[in-house]
MDTraj code that builds the backbone (N, CA, C; nanometers):
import mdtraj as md
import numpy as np

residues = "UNK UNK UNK UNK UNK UNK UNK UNK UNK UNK UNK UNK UNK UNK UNK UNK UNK UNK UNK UNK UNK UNK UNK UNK UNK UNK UNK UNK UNK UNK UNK UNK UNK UNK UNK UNK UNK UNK UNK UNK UNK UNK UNK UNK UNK UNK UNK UNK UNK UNK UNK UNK UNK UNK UNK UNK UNK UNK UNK UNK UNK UNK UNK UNK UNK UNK UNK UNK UNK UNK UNK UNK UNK UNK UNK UNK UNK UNK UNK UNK UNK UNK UNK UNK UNK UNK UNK UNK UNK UNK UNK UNK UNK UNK UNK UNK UNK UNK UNK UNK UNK UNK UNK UNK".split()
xyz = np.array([
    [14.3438, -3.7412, 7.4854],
    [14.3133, -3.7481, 7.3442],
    [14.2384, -3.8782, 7.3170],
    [14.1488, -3.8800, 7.2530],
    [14.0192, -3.9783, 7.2276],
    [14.1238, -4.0816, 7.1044],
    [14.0887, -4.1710, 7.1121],
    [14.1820, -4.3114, 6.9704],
    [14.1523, -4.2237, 6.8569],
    [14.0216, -4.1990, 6.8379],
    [13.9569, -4.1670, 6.6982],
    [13.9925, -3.9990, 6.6486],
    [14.0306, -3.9304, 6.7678],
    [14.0904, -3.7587, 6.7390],
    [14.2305, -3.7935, 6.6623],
    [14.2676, -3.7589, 6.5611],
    [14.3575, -3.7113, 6.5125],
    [14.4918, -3.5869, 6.5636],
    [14.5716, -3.6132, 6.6290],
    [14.6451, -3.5344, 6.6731],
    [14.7032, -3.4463, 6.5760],
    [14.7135, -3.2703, 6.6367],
    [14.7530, -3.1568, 6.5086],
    [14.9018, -3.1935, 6.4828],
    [14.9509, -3.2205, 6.3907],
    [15.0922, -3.2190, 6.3489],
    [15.1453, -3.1220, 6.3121],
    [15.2435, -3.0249, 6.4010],
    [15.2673, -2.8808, 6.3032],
    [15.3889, -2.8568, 6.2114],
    [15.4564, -2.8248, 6.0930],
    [15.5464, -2.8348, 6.0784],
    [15.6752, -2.7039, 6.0872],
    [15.7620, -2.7930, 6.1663],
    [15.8726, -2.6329, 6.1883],
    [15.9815, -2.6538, 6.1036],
    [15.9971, -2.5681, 5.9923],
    [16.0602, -2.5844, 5.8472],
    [16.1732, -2.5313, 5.9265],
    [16.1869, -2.3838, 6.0414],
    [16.3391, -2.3837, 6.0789],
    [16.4441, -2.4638, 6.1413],
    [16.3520, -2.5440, 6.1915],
    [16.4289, -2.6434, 6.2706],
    [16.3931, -2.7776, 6.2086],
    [16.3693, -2.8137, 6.0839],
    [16.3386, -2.9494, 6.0138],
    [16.2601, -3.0393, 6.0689],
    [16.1370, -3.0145, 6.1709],
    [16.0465, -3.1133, 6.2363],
    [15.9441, -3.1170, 6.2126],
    [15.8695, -3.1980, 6.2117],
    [15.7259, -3.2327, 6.2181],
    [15.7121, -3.2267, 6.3685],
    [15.6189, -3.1622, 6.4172],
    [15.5944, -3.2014, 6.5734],
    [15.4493, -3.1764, 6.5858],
    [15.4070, -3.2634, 6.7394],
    [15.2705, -3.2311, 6.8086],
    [15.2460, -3.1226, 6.8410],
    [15.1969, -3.0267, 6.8699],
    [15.1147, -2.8978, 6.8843],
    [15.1828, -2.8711, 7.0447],
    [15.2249, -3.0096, 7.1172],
    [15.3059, -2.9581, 7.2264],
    [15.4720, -2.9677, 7.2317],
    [15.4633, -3.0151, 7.1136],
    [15.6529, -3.0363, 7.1077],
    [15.6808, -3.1622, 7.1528],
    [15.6178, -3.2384, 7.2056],
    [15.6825, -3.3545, 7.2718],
    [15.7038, -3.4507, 7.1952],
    [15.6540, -3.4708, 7.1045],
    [15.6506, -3.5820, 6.9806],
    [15.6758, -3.5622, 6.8618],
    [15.7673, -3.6097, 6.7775],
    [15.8382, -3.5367, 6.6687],
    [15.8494, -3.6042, 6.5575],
    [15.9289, -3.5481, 6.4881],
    [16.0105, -3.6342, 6.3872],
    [16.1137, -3.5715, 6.2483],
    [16.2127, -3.5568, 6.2635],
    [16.3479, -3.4926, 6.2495],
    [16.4035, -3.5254, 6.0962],
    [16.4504, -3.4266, 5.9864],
    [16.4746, -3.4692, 5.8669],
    [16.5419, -3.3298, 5.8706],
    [16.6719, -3.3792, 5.7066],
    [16.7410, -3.2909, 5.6469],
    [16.6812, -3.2827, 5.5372],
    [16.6849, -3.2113, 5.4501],
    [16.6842, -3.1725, 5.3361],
    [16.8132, -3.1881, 5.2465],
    [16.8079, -3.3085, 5.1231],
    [16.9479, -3.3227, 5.0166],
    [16.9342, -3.3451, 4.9077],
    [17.0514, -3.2894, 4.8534],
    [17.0359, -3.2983, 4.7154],
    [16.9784, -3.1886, 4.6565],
    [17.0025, -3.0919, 4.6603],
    [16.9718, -2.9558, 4.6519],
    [16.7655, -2.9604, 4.6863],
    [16.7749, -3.0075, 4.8555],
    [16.6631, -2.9985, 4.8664],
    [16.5217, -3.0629, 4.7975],
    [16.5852, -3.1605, 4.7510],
    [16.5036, -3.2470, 4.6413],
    [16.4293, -3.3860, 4.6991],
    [16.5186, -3.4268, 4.8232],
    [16.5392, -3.5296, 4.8839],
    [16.5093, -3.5159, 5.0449],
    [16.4023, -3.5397, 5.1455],
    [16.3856, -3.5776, 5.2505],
    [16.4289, -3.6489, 5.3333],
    [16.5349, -3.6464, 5.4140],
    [16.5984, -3.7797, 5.4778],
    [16.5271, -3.7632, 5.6387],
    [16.4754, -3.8581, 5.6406],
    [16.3956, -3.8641, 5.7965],
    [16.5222, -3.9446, 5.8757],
    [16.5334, -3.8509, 6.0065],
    [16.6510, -3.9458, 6.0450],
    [16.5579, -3.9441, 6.1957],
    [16.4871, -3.9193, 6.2402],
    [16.4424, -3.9258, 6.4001],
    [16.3134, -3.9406, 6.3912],
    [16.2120, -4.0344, 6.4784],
    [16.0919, -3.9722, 6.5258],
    [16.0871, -4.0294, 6.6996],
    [16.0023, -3.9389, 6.7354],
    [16.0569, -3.9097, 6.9049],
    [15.9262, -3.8862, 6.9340],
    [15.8571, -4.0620, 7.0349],
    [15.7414, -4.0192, 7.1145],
    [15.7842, -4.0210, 7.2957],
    [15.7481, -3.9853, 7.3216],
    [15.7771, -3.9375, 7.5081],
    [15.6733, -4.0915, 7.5663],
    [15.7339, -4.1717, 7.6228],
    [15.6702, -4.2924, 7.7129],
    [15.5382, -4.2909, 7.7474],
    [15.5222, -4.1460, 7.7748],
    [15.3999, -4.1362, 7.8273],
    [15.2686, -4.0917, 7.7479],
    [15.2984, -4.0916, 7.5615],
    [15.2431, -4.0873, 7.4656],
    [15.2251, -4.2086, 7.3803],
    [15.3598, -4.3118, 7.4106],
    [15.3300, -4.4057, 7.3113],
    [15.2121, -4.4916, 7.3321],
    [15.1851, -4.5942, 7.2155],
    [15.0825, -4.6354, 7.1914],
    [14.9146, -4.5941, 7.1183],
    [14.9445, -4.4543, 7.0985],
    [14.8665, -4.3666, 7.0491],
    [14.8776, -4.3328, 6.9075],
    [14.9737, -4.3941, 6.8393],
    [14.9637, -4.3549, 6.6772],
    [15.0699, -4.2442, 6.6742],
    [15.1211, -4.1773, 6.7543],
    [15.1835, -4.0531, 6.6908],
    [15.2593, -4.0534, 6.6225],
    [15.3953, -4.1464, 6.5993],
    [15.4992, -4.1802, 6.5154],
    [15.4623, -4.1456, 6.3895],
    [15.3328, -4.2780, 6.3865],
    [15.2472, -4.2997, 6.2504],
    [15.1997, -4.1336, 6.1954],
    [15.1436, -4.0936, 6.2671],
    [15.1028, -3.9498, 6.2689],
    [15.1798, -3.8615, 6.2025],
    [15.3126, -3.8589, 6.2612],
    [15.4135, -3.8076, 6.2142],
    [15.4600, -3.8231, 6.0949],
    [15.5008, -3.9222, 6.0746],
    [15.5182, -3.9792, 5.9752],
    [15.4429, -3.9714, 5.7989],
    [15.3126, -4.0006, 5.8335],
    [15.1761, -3.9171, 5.7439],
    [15.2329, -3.8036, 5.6927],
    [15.2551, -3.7175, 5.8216],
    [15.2578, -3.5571, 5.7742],
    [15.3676, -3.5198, 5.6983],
    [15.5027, -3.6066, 5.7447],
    [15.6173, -3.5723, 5.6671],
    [15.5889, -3.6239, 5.4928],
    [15.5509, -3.7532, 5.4665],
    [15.5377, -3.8206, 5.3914],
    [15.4403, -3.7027, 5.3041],
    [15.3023, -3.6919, 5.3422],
    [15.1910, -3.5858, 5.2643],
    [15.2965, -3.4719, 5.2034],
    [15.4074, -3.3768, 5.3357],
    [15.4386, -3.3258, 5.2649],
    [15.5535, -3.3282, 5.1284],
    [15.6356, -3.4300, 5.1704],
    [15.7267, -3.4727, 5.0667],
    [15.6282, -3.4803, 4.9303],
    [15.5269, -3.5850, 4.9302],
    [15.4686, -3.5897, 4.8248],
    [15.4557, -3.4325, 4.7788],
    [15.3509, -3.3575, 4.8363],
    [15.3175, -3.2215, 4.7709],
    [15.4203, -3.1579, 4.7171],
    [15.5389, -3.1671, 4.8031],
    [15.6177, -3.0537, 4.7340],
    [15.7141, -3.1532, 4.6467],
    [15.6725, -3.2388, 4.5479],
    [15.7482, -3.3553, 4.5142],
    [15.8961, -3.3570, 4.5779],
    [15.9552, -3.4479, 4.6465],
    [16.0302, -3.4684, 4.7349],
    [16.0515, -3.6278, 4.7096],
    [16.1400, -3.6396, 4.7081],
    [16.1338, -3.8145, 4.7511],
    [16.2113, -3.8641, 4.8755],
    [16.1631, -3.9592, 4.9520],
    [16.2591, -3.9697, 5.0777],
    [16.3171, -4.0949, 5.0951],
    [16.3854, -4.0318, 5.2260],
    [16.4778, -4.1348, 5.2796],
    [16.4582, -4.1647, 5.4122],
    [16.4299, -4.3097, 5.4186],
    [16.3558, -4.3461, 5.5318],
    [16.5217, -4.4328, 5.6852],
    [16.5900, -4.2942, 5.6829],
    [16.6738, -4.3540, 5.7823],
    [16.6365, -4.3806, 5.8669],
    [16.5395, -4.3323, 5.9341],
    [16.5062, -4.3949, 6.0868],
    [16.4358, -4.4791, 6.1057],
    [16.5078, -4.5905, 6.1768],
    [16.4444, -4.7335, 6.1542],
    [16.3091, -4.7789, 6.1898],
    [16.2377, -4.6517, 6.2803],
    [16.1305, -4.6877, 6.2965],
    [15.9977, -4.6477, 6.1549],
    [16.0834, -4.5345, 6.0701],
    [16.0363, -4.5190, 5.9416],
    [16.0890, -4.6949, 5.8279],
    [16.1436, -4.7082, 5.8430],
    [16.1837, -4.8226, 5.7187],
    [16.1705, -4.9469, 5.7541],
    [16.1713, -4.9763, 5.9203],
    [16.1182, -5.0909, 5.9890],
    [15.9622, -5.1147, 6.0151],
    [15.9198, -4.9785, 6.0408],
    [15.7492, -5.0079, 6.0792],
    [15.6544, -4.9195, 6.0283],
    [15.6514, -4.8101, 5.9565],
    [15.5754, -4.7325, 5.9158],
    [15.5783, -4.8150, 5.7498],
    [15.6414, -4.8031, 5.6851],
    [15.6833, -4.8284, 5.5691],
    [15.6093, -4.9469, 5.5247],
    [15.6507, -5.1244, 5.6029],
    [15.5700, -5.2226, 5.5964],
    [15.4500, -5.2276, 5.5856],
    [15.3870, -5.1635, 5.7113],
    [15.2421, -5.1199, 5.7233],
    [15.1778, -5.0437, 5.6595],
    [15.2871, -4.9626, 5.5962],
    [15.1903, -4.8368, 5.4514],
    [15.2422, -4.8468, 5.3134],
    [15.2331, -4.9433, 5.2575],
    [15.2976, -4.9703, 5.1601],
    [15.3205, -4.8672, 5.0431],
    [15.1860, -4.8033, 5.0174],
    [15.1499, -4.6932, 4.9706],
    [15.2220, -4.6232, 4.9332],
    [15.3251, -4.5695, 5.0436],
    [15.4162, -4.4558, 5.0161],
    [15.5355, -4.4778, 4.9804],
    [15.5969, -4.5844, 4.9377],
    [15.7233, -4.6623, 4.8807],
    [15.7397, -4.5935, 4.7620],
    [15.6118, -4.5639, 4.6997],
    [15.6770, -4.5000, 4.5382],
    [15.7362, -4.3575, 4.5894],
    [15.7106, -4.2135, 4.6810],
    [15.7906, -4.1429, 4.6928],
    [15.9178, -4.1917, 4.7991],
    [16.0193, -4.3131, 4.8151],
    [16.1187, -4.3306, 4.8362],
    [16.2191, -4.3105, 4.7550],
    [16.3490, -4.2876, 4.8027],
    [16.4265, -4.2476, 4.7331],
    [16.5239, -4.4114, 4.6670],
    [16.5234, -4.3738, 4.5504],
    [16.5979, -4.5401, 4.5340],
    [16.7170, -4.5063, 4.4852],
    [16.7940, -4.4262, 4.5125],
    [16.9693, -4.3952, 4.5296],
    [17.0441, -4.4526, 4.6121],
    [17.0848, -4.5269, 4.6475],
    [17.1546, -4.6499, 4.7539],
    [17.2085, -4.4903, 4.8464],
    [17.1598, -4.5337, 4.9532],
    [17.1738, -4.3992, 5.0800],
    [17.2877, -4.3902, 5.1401],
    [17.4016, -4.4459, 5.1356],
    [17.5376, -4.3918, 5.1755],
    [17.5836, -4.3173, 5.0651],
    [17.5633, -4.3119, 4.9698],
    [17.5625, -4.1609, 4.8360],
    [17.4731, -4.0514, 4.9256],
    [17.4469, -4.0511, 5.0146],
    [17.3724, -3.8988, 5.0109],
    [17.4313, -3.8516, 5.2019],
    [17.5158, -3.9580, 5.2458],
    [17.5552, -3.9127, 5.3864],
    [17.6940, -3.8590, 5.3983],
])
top = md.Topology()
chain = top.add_chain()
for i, resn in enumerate(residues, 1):
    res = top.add_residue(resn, chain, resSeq=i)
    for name in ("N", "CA", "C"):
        top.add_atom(name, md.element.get_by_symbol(name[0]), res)
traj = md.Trajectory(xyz[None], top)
């Protein structure tokens, strides 16, 4: 995959993932609050992918869709609230601002 290609992100609503077009790279959420609320709790690149953006990738796609289907989230996984988040400031307004041990 070229830096500048955009990797396909597909989303599998039965199994709550965002993933790469080969499965290997992910990123894992519930649905709360009568589905109102996005809680990202995983994203999962394989060693032999990192360094390539995919997290970030991932991340995008969950985020795009929360926005569309107004959603607001919850950025449990620390690589969402530690490093995507900082770097995209952008998307802080669809966070969820309910102190997050109310929703576990």
């Amino acid at each position: 995959m070229m830096a500048s290609e955009a990797p396909k992100i597909v989303w599998s609503e039965r199994v709550g993932r965002f993933e790469t077009e080969d499965k290997e790279a992910y990123l894992e959420y519930e649905l709360r609050d009568g589905g109102r609320v996005m809680d990202i709790l995983h994203t999962y690149v394989p060693r032999t992918k990192r360094g390539l953006g995919l997290a970030s990738h991932l991340c995008i796609a969950a985020f795009s869709h929360a926005q569309s289907h107004s959603l607001s989230v919850i950025p449990s996984c620390s690589y969402v609230s530690d490093t995507f988040l900082p770097r995209n400031p952008s998307w802080n307004s669809i966070v969820h601002k309910q102190d997050l041990k109310s929703h576990i």
